[in-house]
C-alpha positions in Angstrom: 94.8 57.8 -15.9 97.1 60.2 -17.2 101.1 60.4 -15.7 100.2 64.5 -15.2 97.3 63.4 -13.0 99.0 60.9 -10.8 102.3 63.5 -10.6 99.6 66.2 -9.3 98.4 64.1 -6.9 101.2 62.8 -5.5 102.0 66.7 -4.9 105.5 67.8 -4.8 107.2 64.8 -3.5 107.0 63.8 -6.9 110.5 65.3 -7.1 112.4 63.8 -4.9 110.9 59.9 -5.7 111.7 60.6 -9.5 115.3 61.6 -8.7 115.6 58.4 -6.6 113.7 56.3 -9.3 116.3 57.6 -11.8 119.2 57.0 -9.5 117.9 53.1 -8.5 117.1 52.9 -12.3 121.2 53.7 -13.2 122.5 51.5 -10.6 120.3 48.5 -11.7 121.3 49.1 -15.2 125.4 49.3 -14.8 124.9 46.5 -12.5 123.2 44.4 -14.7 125.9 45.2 -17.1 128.7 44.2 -14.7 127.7 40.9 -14.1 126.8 39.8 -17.6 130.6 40.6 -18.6 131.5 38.8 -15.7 129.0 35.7 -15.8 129.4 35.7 -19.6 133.6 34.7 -19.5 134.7 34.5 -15.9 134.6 29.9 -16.2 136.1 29.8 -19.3 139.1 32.3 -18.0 139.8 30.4 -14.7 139.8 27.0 -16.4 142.7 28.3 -18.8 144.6 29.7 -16.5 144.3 26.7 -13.9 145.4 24.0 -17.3 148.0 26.0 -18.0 149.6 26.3 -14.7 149.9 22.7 -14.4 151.9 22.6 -17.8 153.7 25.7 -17.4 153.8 28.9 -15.0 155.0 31.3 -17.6 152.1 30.3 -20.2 149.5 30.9 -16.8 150.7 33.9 -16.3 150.5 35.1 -19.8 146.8 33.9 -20.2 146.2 35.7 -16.7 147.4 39.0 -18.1 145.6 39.1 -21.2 142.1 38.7 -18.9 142.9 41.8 -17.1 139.9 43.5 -18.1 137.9 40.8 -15.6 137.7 40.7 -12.4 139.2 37.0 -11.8 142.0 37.5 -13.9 142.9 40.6 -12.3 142.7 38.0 -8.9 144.7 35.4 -10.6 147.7 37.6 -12.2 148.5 39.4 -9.1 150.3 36.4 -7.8 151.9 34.8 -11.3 153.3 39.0 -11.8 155.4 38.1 -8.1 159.3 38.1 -9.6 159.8 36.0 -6.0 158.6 32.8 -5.5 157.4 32.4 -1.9 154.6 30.8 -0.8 153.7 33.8 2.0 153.5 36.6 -0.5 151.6 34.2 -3.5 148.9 33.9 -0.6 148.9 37.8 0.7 149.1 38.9 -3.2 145.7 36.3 -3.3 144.0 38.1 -0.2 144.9 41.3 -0.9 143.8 41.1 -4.5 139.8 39.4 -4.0 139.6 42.1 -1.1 139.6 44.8 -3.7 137.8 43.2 -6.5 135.1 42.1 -4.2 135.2 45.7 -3.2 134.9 47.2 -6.4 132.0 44.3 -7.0 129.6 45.7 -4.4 129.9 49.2 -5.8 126.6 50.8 -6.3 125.2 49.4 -2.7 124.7 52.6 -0.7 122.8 54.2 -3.3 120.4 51.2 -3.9 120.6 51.1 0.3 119.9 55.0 0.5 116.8 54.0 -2.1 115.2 51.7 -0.3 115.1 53.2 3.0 114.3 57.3 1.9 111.4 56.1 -0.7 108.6 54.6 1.7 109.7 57.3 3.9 108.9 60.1 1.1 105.6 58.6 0.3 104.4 58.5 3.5 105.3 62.1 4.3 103.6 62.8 1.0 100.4 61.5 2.6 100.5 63.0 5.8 100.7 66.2 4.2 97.9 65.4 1.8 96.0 64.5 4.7 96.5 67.3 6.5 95.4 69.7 3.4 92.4 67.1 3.6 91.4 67.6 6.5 91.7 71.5 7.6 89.3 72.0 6.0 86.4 70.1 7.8 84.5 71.6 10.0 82.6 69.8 12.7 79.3 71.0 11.4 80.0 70.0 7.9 80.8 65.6 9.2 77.7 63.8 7.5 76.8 66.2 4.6 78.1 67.1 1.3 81.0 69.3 2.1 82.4 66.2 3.4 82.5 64.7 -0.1 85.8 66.1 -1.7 87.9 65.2 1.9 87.3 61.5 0.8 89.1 62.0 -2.4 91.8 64.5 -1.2 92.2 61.3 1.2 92.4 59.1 -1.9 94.7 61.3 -4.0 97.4 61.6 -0.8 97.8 57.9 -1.2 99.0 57.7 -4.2 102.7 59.1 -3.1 103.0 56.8 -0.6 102.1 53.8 -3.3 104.5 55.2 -5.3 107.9 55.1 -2.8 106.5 51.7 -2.5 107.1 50.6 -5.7 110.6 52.2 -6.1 111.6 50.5 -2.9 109.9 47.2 -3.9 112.1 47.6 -7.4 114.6 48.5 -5.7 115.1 45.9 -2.9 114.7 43.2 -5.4 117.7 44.1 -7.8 119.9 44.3 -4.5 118.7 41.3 -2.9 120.2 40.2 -6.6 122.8 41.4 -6.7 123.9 40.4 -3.1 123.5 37.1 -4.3 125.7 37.0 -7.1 127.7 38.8 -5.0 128.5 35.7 -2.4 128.5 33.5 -5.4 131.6 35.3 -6.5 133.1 34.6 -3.1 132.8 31.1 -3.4 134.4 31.0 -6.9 137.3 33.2 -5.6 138.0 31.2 -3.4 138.0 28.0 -5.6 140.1 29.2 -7.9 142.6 30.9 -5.4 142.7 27.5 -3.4 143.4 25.4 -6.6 146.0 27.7 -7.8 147.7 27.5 -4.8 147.6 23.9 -4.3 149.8 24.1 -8.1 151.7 26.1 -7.0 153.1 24.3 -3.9 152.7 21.5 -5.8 155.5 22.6 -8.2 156.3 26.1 -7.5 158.1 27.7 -10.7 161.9 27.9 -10.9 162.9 31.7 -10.5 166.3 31.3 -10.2 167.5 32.3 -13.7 165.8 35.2 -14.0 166.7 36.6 -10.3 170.5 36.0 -11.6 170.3 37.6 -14.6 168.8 40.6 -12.5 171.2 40.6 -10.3 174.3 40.1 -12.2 173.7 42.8 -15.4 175.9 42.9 -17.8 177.9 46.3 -18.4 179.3 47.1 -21.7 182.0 49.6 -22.2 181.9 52.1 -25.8 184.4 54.3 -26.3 184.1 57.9 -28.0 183.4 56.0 -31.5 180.7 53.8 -30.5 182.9 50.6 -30.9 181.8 48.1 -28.3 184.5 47.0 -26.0 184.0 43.7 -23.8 182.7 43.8 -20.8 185.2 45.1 -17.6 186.7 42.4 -15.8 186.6 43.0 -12.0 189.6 44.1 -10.3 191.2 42.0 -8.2 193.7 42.8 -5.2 197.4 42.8 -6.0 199.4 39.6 -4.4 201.9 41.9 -3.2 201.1 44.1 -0.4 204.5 46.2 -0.7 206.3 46.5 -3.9 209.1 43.5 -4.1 212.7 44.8 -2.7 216.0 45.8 -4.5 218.7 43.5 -4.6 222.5 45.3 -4.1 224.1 44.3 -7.0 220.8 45.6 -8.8 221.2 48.9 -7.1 224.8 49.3 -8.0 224.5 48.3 -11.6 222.0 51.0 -11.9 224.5 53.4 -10.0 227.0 52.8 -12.9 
């Protein structure tokens, strides 16, 4: 049986179930995409990061910014980029993080969702209307001869829409079923890998000391018109004397004279 026929007897639903088949079809693809990328590097990633943060926090951090492009080492560099060290924002910068990635993981949901509940729905109407095509034009004298013959295959033909939404929802319910799965999966490895970095980092939290002086104190250098650099200003300190020191008499007649 030829595609033409089956699209002329599903009738014009046809239309809509194709636009949704094409829309399930895109979503499964990307998605399918997505996780390869992720499945493909994500272990290798967290187990670099996690042996270099027990050496040094710098080198972690490092590592953690160059796997940006991933979705755990976007979830792992949001608390090494922290110029503070403190335990309470290492564990918000954690949450706050796998809240959006997660987030961004489950994209493509509502249509798959929308899918799944609109197909069976358009393939049934399809067959009621096919039906009802069928059957206006019975009569009652015609039941048990001849002209009854084509009403059995309009009957036939209207079924063929609703077999067709369910297929795209069958498809389609699969793939998210999936894709929910790997979803929760990703949960539990989140929150691994957030746990065990923050046991290191309690464990021995990294030394910001340094750096938060040197940001604090800058160093200001002084050029004059000629671009010759001059030391630094020294600060300027309050004068010992609060009024100027007095004159003594034979002073003040001396300078009479």
């Amino acid at each position: 049986m030829e595609i033409i026929d089956i699209f002329r007897k599903v009738g014009p639903v046809i239309w809509p179930l194709l636009l949704f088949s094409v829309l399930a079809l895109s979503v499964i693809l990307e998605r399918l995409w997505f996780w390869f990328r992720i499945l493909n590097q994500e272990k290798e990633t967290v187990n670099r990061i996690l042996e270099a943060a027990r050496n040094d926090w710098e080198i972690a951090r490092d590592i953690a910014k160059q796997a940006t492009d991933q979705p755990i080492g976007r979830f792992l560099y949001a608390p090494l980029s922290q110029p503070i060290s403190n335990p309470e924002l290492f564990r918000l910068a954690l949450e706050s993080t796998a809240e959006t990635e997660l987030a961004q993981m489950r994209r493509g949901e509502k249509v798959l969702e929308l899918v799944i509940a609109v197909s069976p729905l358009l393939g049934l109407f399809g067959t009621v209307w096919g039906l009802i095509g069928s059957l206006e034009s019975i009569k009652i004298g015609d039941l048990g001869t001849e002209a009854t013959a084509g009403v059995t295959t309009g009957i036939g033909e209207a079924l063929y829409s609703t077999a067709l939404g369910m297929a795209i929802a069958i498809v389609s319910l699969i793939f998210y079923r999936f894709f929910q799965a790997l979803l929760v999966n990703q949960v539990k490895i989140f929150r691994k890998a957030g746990n065990d970095l923050e046991i290191l980092y309690l464990q021995s939290p990294p030394d910001l000391s340094k750096s938060q002086s040197n940001l604090t104190q800058p160093e200001v250098i002084v050029r004059d018109s000629t671009g010759g650099k001059f030391l630094p200003p020294r600060k300027r300190t309050q004068n010992k004397f609060s009024e100027p020191p007095e004159i003594l008499d034979s002073d003040k007649s001396d300078s009479e004279n």
